[in-house]
C-alpha positions as CSV (number, residue, x, y, z in Angstrom):
1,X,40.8,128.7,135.0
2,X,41.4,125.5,133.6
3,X,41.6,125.7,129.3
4,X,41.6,122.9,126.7
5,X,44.5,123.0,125.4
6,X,44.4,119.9,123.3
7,X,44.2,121.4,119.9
8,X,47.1,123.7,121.1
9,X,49.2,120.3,122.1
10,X,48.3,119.3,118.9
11,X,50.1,122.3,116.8
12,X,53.1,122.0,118.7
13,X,53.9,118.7,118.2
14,X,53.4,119.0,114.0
15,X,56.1,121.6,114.7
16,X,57.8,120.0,116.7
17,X,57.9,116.9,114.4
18,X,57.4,114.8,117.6
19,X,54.6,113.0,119.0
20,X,51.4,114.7,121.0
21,X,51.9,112.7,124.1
22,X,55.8,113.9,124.1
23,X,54.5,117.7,124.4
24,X,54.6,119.1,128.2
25,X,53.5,122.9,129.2
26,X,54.8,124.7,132.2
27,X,52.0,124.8,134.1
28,X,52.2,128.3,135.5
29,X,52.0,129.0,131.9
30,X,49.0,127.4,130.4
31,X,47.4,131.1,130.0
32,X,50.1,131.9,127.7
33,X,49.8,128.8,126.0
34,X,46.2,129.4,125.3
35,X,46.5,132.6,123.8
36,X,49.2,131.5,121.6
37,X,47.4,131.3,118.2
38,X,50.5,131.3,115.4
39,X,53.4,129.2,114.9
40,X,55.4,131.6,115.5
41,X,53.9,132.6,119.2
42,X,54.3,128.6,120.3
43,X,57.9,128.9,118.7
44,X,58.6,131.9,121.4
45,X,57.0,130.0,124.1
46,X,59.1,127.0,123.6
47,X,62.0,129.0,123.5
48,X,61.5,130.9,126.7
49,X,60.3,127.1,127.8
50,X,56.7,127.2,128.5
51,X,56.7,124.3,126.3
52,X,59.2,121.6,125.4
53,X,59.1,117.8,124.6
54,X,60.3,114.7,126.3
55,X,62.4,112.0,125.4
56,X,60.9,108.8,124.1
57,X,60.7,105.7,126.3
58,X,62.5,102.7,124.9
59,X,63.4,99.6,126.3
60,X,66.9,99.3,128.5
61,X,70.2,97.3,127.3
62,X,71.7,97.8,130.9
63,X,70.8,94.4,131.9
64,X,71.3,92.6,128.4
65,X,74.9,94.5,127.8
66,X,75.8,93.8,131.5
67,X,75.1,89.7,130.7
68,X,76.5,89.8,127.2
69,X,80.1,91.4,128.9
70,X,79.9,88.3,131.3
71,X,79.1,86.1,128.6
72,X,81.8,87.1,126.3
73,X,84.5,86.6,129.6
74,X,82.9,83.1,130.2
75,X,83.8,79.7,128.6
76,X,86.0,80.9,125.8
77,X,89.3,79.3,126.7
78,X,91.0,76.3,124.8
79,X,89.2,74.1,127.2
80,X,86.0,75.0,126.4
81,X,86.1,74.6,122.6
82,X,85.1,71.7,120.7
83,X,85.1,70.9,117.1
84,X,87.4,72.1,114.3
85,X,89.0,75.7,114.2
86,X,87.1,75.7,111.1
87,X,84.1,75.6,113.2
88,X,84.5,78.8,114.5
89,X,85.7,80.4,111.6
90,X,84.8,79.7,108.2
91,X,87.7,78.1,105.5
92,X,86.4,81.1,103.2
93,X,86.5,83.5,106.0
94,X,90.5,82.6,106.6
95,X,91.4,82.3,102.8
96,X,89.2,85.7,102.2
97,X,91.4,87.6,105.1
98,X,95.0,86.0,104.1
99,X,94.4,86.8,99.9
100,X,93.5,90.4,100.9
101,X,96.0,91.1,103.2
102,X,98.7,89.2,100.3
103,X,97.4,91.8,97.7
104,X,97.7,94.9,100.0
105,X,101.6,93.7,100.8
106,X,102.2,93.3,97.0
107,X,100.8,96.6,96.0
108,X,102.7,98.1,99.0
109,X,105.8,96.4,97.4
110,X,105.0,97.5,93.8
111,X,104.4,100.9,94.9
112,X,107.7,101.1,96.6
113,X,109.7,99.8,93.6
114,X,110.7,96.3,95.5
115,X,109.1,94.3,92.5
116,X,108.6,95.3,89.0
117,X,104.9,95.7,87.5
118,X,106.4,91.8,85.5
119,X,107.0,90.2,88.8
120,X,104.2,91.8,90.5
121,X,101.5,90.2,88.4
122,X,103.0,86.6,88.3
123,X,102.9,86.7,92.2
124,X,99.5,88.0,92.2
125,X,98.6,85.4,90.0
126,X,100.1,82.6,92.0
127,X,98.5,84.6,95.2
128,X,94.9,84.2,93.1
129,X,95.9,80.2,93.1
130,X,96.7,79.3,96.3
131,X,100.5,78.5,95.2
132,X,101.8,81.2,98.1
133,X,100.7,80.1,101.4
134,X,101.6,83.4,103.7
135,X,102.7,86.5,103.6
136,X,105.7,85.1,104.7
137,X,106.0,82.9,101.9
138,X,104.8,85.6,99.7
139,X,108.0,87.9,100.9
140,X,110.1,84.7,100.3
141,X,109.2,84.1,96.3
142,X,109.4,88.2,96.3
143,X,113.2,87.6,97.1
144,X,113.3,85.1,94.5
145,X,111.8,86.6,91.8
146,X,114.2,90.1,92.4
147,X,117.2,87.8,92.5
148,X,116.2,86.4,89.2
């Protein structure tokens, strides 16, 4: 006997939180499933699993990731660059990048008692103004500045 068991689809996908086209019944099952009038009587069916839901269809990367891997290998050598390094990385980008890593080493130095809180905040300030060019540099007027 063959029941409508739309309104039933229905009620298990509200508590289900999914959609009513992701619901699926066991089809030996679809007397049960048409009895089943509480929440609590579809909750036992889907765990005995009469009912449970499918997974949503999306769109593949396989193909896309699979390209972008043989992309990334492709043309990125010294011969195939052109313009300025600046072109592929921004001035701000490279300043950004050096001042933050200057700061972490003089705070690494601070905290270690290589440089006094004095020393530490003319070097930070000269870090701020572009008058240290590297961390190398940076160590370099840090030796200075101790000697001092």
């Amino acid at each position: 006997m063959v029941v409508n068991i739309r309104k039933k689809r229905e009620l298990v996908a509200r508590i289900l939180g999914v959609g009513v086209n992701r619901v699926r019944f066991e089809p030996d099952k679809l007397e049960d499933v048409a009895d089943s009038i509480t929440r609590d009587n579809i909750k036992a069916l889907v765990k005995s699993g009469a009912i449970w839901t499918v997974r949503p269809k999306g769109t593949s990367r396989g193909r896309a990731e699979e390209k972008r891997s043989v992309w990334k290998v492709h043309g990125k050598g010294p011969g195939s660059k052109k313009g300025r390094k600046t072109a592929r990385v921004g001035k701000k980008e490279v300043y950004v990048k050096r001042v933050r890593s200057m700061r972490y080493h003089l705070k690494v130095m601070k905290e270690r008692k290589d440089i006094t809180n004095d020393v530490y905040w003319q070097l930070y300030k000269k870090v701020n103004g572009g008058q240290i060019r590297s961390l190398a540099h940076l160590r370099e007027t840090a030796k200075e500045a101790k000697a001092r």
